[in-house]
NUVOFI-818435 format. One line per field, with one value per residue (C-alpha): x, y, z; residue number from 1. Coordinates in steps of 0.001 Angstrom, whole numbers, plus 500000, padded with zeros to 6 digits. Example, Ala and Ser with C-alpha at 12.3 -4.5 7.8 and 13.67 -1.06 7.14 Angstrom:
X <- c(512300;513670)
Y <- c(495500;498940)
Z <- c(507800;507140)
sevo <- c(1;2)
***
This chain:
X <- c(789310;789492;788853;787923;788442;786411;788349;786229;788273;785330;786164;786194;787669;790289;792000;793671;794972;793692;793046;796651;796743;794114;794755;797972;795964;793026;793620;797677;797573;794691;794792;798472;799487;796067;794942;797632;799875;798116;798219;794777;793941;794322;793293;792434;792027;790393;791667;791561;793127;794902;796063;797372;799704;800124;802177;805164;805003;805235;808100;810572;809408;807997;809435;806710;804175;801474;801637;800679;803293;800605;801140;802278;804842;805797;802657;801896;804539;803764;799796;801096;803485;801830;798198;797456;795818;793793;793333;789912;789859;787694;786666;785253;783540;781576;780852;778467;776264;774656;776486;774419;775798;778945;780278;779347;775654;775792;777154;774507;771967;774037;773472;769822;769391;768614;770573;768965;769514;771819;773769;774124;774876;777394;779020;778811;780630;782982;783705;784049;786179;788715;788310;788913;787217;788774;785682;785808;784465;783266;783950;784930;783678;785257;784432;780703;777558;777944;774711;775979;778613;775421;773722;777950;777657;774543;775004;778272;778367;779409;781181;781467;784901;785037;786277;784446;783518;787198;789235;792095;794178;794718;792723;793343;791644;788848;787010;783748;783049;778878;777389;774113;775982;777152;775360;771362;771531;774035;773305;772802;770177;768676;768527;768849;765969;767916;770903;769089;767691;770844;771069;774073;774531;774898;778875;778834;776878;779237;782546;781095;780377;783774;785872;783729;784457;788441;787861;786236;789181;791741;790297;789275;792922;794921;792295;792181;789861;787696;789195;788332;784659;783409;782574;779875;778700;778238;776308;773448;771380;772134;774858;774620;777080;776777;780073;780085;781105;781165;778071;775819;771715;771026;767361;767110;771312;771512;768849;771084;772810;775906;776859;775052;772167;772623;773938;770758;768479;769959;770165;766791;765495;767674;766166;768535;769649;770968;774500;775608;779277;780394;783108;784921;785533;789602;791764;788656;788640;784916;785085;787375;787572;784264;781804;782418;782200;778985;777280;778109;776824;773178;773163;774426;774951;776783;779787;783147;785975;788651;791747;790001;790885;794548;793342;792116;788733;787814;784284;785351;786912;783320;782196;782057;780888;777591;774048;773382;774923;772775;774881;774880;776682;779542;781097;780820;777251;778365;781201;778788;777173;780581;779509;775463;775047;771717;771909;769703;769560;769790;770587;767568;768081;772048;771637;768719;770552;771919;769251;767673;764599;763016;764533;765665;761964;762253;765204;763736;761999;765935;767256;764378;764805;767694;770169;769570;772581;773038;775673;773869;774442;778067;779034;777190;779558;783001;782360;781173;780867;784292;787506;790515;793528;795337;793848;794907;798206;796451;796537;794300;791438;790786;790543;788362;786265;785094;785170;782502;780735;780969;779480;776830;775694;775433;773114;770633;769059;771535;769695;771076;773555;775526;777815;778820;781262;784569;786387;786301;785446;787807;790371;789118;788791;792664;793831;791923;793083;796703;796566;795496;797072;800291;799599;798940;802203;803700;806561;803471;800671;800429;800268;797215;799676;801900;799153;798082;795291;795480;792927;792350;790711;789997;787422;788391;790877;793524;795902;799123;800442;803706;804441;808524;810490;811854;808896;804818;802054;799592;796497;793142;789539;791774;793480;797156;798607;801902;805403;807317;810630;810360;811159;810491;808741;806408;803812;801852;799263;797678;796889;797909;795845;797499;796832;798735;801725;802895)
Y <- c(100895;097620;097793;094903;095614;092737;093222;090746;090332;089836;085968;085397;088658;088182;084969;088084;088886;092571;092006;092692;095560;097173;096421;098706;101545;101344;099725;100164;103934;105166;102557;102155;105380;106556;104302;101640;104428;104992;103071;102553;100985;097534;096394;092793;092225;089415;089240;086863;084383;084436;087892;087098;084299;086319;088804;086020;085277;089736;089379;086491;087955;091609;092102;089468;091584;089970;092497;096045;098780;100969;098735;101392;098744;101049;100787;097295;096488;098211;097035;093308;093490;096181;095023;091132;089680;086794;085153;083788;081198;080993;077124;078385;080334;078131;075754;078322;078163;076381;073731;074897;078694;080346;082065;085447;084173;083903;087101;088605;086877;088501;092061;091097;090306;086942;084248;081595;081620;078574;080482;083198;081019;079007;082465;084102;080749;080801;084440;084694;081493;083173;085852;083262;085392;088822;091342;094607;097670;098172;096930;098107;096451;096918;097429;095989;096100;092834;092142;088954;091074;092955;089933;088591;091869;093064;095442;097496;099739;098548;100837;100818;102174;103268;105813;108999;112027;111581;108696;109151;111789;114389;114832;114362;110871;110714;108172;107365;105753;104392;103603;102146;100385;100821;100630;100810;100929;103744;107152;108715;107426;107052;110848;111959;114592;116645;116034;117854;120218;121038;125168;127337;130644;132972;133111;129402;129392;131791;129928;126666;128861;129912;126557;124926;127457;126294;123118;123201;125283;123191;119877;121116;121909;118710;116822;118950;116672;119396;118059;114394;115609;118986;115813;114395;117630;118806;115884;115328;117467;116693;114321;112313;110181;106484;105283;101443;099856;095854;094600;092130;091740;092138;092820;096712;097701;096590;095910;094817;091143;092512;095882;094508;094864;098661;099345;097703;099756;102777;103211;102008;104394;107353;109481;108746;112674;112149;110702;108820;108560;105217;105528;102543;102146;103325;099553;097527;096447;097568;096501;095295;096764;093765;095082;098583;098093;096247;098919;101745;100054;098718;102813;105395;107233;104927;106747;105430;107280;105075;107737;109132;105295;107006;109191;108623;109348;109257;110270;113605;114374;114678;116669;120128;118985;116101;117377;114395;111700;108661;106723;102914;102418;104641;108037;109768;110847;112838;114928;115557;117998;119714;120882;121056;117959;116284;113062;110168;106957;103629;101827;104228;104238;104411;107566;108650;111667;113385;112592;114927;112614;109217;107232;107310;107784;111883;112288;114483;116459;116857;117699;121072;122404;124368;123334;123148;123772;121734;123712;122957;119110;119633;121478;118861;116174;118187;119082;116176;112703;112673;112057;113638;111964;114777;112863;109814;109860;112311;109796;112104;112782;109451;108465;111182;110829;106967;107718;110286;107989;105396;107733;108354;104662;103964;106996;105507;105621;107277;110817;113044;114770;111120;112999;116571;118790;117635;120412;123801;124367;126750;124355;121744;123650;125300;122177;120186;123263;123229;119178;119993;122405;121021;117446;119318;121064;120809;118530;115794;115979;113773;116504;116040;117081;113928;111644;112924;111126;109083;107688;104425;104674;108389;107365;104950;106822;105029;106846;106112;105954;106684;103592;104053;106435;105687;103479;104044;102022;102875;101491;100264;100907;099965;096871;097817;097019;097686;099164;101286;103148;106657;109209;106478;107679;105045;104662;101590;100486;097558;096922;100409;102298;104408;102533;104661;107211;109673)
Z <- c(760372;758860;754822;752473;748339;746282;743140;740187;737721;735574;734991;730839;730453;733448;731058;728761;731686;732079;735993;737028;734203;736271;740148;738967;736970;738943;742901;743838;743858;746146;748571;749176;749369;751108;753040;753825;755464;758322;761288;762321;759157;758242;754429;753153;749126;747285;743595;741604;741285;737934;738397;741786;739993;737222;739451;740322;736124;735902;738427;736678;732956;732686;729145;727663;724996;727032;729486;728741;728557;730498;733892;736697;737547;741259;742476;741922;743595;746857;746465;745913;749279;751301;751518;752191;748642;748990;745416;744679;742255;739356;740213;743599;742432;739506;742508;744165;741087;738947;736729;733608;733532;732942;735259;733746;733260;736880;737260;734908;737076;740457;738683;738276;741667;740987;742596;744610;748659;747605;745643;748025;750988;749053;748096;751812;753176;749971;751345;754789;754831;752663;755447;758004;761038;759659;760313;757676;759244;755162;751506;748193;745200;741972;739473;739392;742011;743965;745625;746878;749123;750880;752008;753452;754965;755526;758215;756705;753991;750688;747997;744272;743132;739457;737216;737570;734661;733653;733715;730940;729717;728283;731642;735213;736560;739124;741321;743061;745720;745353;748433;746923;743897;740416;736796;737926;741247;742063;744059;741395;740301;743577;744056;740514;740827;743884;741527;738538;740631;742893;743370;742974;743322;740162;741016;740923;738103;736331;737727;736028;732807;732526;733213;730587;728307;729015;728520;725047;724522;725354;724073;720689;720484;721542;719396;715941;714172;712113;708912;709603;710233;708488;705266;707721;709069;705528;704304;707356;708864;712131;713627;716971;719073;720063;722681;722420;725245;726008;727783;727422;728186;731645;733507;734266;733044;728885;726880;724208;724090;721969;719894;717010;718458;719775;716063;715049;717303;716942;712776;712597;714337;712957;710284;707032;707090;710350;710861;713774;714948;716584;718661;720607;724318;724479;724165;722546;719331;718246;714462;712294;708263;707036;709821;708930;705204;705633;708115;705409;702661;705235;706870;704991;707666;709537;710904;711605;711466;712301;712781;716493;717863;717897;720572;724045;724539;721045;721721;723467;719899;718741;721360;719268;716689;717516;718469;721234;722811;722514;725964;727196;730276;729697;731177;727971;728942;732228;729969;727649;729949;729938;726473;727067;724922;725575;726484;724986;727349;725742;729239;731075;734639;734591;732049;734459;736608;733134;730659;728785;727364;727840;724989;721207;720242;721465;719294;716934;720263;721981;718014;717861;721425;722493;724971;728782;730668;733739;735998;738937;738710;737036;740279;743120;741114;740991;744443;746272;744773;742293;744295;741960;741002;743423;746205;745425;747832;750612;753602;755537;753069;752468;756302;757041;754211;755166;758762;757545;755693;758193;760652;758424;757635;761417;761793;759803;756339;753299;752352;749669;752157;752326;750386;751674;750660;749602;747534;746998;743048;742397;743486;741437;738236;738612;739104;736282;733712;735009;733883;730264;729404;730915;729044;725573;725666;721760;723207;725057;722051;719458;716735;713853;711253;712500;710628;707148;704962;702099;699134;698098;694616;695689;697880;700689;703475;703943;707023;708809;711732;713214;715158;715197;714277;711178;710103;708922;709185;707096;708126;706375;708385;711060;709738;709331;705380;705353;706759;705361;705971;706953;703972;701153;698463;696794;694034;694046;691230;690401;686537;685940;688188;690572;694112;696370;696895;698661)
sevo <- c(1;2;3;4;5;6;7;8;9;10;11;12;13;14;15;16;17;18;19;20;21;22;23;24;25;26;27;28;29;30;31;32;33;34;35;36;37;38;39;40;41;42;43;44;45;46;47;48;49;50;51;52;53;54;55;56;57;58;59;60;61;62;63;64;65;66;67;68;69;70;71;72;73;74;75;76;77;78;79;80;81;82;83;84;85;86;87;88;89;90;91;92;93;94;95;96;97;98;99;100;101;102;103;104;105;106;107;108;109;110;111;112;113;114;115;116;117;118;119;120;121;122;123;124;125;126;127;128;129;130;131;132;133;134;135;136;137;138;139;140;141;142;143;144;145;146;147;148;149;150;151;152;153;154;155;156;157;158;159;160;161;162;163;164;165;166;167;168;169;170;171;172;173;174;175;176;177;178;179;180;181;182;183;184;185;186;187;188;189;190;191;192;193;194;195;196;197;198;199;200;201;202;203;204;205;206;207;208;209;210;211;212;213;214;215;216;217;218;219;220;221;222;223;224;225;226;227;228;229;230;231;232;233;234;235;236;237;238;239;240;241;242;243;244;245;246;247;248;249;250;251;252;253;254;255;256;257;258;259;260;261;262;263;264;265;266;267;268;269;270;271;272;273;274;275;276;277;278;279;280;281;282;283;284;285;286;287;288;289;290;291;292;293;294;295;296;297;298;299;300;301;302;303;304;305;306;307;308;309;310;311;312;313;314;315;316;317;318;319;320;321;322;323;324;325;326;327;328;329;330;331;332;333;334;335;336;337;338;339;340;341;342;343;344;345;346;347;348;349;350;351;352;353;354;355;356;357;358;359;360;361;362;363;364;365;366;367;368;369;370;371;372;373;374;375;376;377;378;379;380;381;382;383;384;385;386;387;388;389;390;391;392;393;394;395;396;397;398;399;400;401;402;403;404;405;406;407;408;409;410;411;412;413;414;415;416;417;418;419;420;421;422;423;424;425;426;427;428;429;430;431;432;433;434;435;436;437;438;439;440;441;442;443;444;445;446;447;448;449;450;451;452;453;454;455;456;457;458;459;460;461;462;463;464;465;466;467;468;469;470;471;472;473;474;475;476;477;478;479;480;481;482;483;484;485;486;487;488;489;490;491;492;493;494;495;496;497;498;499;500;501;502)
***
């Protein structure tokens, strides 16, 4: 089996250097250790090209800040000098289209379907000239829906590898492998209604019952946030939940250009006795302390509360305590079925599998009705389209499961059994629990009592953070003010009024 990964470094964003960040977090694991160790299988990556320099800068000077602490440095080291990387440079690239876009209006345009037959033979010479004769038996795209790679290879499949329902801790990761594409175009939205409607029996049902009952469990307690947010449940009727991600406009995936413009949409559209919770994609700098300030004082209920950023998932922190989940293009939107959250799309067809209504406008429709649980669908995805982090160095599953699938493709046109059976739930479940509650062990969590809350003027929270051990940060909307040595005791005024202390 000969395997081709298209890793896109996503071009602007690839210059801050997250590329070889994430062929460590996100490539080096599964298919070195799965893939790379078996004989009959021979795998060919194109990266790009600044990350595939980048590694000889990571190997003479590792200790510079500019790369991130998080980097599993082992496995990057086995993916850069087990499987053959082919770096594909940015300037290439622009030269396949046109001179008057960027390169990520072209690949806006490439998610749209709309490059010209130019463009797309340009790109499939670009391609298979890196390739220099080497014939893949399939390819891996990550992390976006190339169409360009299904008209280089029209007659193999072509997979989208992502991050599945989980992707971070305290939780163990997962994968997915798309055979029809990522974002609008994926499997799951292809067969969303046998998704929605998939049948299990009532000991499945019950099984499903009882592990999201543990999860609740265990998440409420690593997070502990029902101080930070009984203030905003007391003052609205209702509360929702809005993940920002980064995106920008594209035909039939974002409607929106920028954040602003979800913001926008969203609040105007939100009676004023509802509040809505913002919450930023985990490493992204959503706001800074002005754009906050301004959208309190525009919405007043605008929610931000800046202390979750310290956690992963930040939005999962909300969980218990939001009525709906208004998602983009994120994850959040499958966990939130964990908890029976209805879902609101504001990207439509990527939310289509999980949603619970047609848009924003039904809001106060999904607020009146009571929840529908979805164990059915929660089960179909545990069970046979998430690959678990467990899996990641099991040589044999991952051989037979795209010898399956290659099987399958040659056999004709993908149905809804494309993806059969992979784990046993039970198995899943046990082994998903035994990861939480092993991560939120006293000695691993960050503990809520670590982080107290302070008042600027009474009014304004002002919180630290421990960033050393013998120093605090304390830490303004998210802008950090000051340092100071742990065990100091400080009063600060200005003219006279008491500023700060503790």
């Amino acid at each position: 089996m000969k395997v081709l990964i298209y890793f896109d470094g996503l071009n602007e964003v690839d210059k801050k250097g997250s590329s070889l960040w994430n062929i460590s977090i996100s490539l080096a694991k599964t298919w070195v250790n799965a893939l790379n160790e078996n004989p009959d299988v021979s795998i060919k990556a194109i990266i790009p090209a600044q990350a595939y320099y980048m590694y000889d800068l990571f190997l003479q000077k590792s200790s510079l800040p500019f790369f991130k602490t998080t980097m599993d440095v082992s496995a990057l080291h086995k993916f850069m000098q087990k499987v053959e990387c082919i770096p594909m440079d940015d300037d290439d690239l622009a030269k396949c289209f046109s001179p008057k876009r960027t390169l990520q209006e072209s690949y806006i345009k490439d998610l749209e379907n709309n490059l010209t037959s130019a463009e797309q033979n340009k790109l499939k010479n670009l391609i298979l000239g890196k390739l220099n004769g080497w014939q893949p038996d399939l390819v891996v795209s990550y992390p976006l829906n190339l169409h360009f790679l299904r008209k280089v290879f029209p007659s193999i499949p072509i997979f989208v590898n992502e991050w599945a329902v989980f992707s971070r801790r305290p939780l163990p990761t997962s994968i997915y492998f798309d055979v029809m594409g990522g974002l609008d175009k994926s499997f799951l939205y292809h067969f969303r209604k046998d998704i929605q409607s998939y049948a299990i029996s009532e000991e499945e049902n019950d099984k499903v019952e009882g592990f999201k009952q543990n999860l609740q469990k265990g998440l409420r307690r690593f997070y502990n946030v029902d101080k930070l947010v009984q203030p905003y449940l007391k003052k609205f009727r209702k509360t929702i939940l809005v993940p920002l991600v980064p995106l920008k406009y594209s035909e039939g995936v974002s409607p929106f250009p920028d954040e602003d413009a979800v913001i926008r949409y969203v609040m105007e559209r939100v009676p004023s006795d509802v509040g809505v919770f913002f919450t930023g994609h985990f490493g992204v700098n959503h706001f800074n302390w002005a754009t906050i300030w301004f959208y309190r004082h525009k919405y007043p209920n605008f929610i931000y509360v800046g202390e979750l950023q310290n956690y992963p998932m930040a939005s999962v922190a909300l969980f218990p305590f939001v009525d709906a989940v208004a998602n983009l293009i994120s994850m959040t939107g499958a966990m939130a079925k964990l908890w029976d959250i209805p879902v609101i799309p504001l990207c439509k067809n990527y939310n289509a599998w999980i949603a619970d209504c047609e848009s924003l406008n039904d809001l106060e429709d999904v607020l009146a009705k009571p929840r529908v649980k979805k164990n059915g669908l929660i089960y179909w995805y545990f069970t046979h389209y998430a690959v678990w982090e467990k899996r990641y160095s099991d040589s044999d599953f991952f051989h037979n499961f795209f010898e399956q699938k290659l099987d399958k493709f040659k056999n004709g046109k993908i149905k809804f059994d494309f993806y059969e059976k992979i784990e046993d739930y039970d198995d899943v479940v046990q082994y998903v629990e035994k990861s939480l509650w092993e991560f939120i062990k006293p000695q691993n969590n960050v503990k809520p009592s670590e982080k107290k809350t302070f008042y600027l003027f009474n009014k304004i929270p002002v919180f630290y953070v421990k960033k050393k051990a013998n120093k605090k940060v304390f830490v303004l909307l998210g802008i950090p003010l000051l340092k100071i040595k742990k065990g100091t005791k400080t009063k600060i005024s200005i003219l006279g009024i008491p500023f700060l202390s503790y």
